[in-house]
C-alpha positions in Angstrom: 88.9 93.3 67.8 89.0 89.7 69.8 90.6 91.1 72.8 87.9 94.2 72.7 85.2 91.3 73.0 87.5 89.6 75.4 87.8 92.5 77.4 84.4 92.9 77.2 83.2 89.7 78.6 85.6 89.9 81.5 84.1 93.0 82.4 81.1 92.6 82.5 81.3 88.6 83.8 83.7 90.4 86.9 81.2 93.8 87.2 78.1 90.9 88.1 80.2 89.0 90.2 81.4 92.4 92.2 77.9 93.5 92.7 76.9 90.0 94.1 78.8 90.6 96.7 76.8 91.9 100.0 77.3 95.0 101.9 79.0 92.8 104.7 81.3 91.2 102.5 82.2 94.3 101.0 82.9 95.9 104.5 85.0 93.0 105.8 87.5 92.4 103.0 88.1 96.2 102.6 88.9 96.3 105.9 91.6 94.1 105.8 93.0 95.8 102.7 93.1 98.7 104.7 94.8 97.5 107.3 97.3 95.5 105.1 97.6 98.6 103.1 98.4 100.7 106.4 101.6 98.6 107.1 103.0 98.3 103.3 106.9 100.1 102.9 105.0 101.8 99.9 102.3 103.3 102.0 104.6 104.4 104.7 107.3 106.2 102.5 104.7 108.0 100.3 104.1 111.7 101.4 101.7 111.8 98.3 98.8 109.0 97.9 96.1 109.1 95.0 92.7 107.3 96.1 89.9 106.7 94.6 86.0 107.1 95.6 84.4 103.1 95.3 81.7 102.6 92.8 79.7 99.3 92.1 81.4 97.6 95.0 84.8 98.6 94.3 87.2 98.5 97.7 86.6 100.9 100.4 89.9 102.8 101.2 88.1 105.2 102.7 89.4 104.2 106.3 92.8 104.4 105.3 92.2 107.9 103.2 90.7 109.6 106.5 93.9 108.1 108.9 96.1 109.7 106.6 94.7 113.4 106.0 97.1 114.4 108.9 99.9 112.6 107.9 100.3 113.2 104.1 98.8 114.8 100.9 95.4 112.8 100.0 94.0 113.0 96.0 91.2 112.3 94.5 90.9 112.0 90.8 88.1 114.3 89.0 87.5 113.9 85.0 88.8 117.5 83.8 88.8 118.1 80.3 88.7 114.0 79.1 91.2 113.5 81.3 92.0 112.6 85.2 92.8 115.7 87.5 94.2 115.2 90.3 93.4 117.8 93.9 94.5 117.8 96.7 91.4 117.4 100.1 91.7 117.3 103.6 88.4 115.9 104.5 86.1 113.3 102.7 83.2 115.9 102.6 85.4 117.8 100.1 83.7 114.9 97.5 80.5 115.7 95.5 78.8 113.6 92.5 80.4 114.5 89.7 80.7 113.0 86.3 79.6 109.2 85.7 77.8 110.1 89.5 81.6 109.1 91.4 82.4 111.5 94.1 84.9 113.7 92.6 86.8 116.3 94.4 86.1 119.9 94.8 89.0 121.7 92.9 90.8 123.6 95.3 94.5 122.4 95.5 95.3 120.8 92.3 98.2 117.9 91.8 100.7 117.2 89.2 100.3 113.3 88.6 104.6 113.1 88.9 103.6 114.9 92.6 102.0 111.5 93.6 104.1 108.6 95.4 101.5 106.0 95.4 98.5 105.8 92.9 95.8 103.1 94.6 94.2 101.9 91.5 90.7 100.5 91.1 90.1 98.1 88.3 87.4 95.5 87.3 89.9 92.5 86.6 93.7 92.5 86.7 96.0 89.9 86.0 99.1 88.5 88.3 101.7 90.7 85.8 99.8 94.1 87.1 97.8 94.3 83.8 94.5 95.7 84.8 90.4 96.0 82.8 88.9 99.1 83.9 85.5 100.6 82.8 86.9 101.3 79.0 87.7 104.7 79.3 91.4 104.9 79.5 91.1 107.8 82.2 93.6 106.0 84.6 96.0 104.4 81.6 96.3 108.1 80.2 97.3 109.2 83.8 99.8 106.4 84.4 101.6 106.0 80.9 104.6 108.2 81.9 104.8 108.1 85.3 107.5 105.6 87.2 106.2 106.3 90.7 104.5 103.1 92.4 101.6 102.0 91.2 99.5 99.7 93.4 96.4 98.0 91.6 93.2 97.5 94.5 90.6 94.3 94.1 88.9 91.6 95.9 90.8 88.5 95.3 88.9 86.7 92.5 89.3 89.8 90.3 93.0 88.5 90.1 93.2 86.1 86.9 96.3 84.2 85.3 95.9 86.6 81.9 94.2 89.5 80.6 94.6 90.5 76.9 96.7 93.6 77.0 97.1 96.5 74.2 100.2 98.8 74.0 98.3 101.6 75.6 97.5 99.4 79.0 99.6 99.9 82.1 100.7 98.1 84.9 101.0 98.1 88.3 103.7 97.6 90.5 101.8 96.0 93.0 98.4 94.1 93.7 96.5 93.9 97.0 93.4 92.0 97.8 92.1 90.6 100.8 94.5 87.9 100.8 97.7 90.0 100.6 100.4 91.8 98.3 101.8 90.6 95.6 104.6 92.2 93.5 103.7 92.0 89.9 
């Protein structure tokens, strides 16, 4: 029950200091995750990349998901019976508000999760061990818990804290990029 509260706090303490942030801000340190992103080993090697459509100020790999629709296979994630989805696009217009209001795929091409090279992971607060607070649903721990392919966690630097609590059902990333650069968890 303490880390629930603790949890809690961080979340919402992190989710008011994300939307604080101005449009500009927003723009600028997304761009150069993008473009740090672009150049990683993990990015280059993948044939397969999961993104993510931003919510609430969330990183904009949008950029990067449009350079590669030519290159390699792009997902989106789309809540599908209580659970994450995963399809195929080739074009960011194949999005439409879905659940929760997120741009979610439209299901055409669907993914196996173990398909996927590189998951890009949004999160609210993560921790320097890859340990990551999302929205409290569980939809990306559920897709993650048996799958050994990298796993790079996506945030704005001061959503990067020395600890989190963790439970046994929380999973971690490989990898954490902000605006200030990768680091290996």
């Amino acid at each position: 029950m303490e880390n629930y509260i603790i949890k809690n706090n961080l979340r919402k303490k992190m989710l008011e200091k994300r939307q604080a942030l101005s449009k500009k801000e927003v723009l600028e340190k997304s761009l150069s995750i993008n473009t740090q992103l672009f150049s990683t080993p993990a990015y280059q090697n993948a044939n397969s990349i999961l993104f993510y459509a931003p919510i609430q100020n969330e990183v904009d790999l949008s950029n990067i998901a449009c350079e590669s629709f030519n290159k390699k296979i792009v997902c989106f994630p789309k809540i599908k019976d209580e659970k994450l989805a995963l399809f195929a696009i080739s074009s960011l217009q194949e999005l439409k508000r879905g659940r929760f209001n997120i741009l979610e795929p439209i299901e055409k091409i669907e993914i196996a999760p173990e398909e996927i090279d590189l998951f890009l992971i949004p999160g609210i607060v993560f921790d320097k061990e890859g340990y990551r607070i999302g929205y409290g649903k569980g939809y990306y721990d559920k897709l993650l818990e048996k799958n050994k392919k990298i796993k790079m966690g996506v945030c704005f630097e001061f959503q990067v804290k020395k600890y989190i609590p963790i439970e046994k059902h929380d999973q971690k990333m490989n990898f954490l990029i902000t605006e200030r650069g990768i680091k290996e968890c």
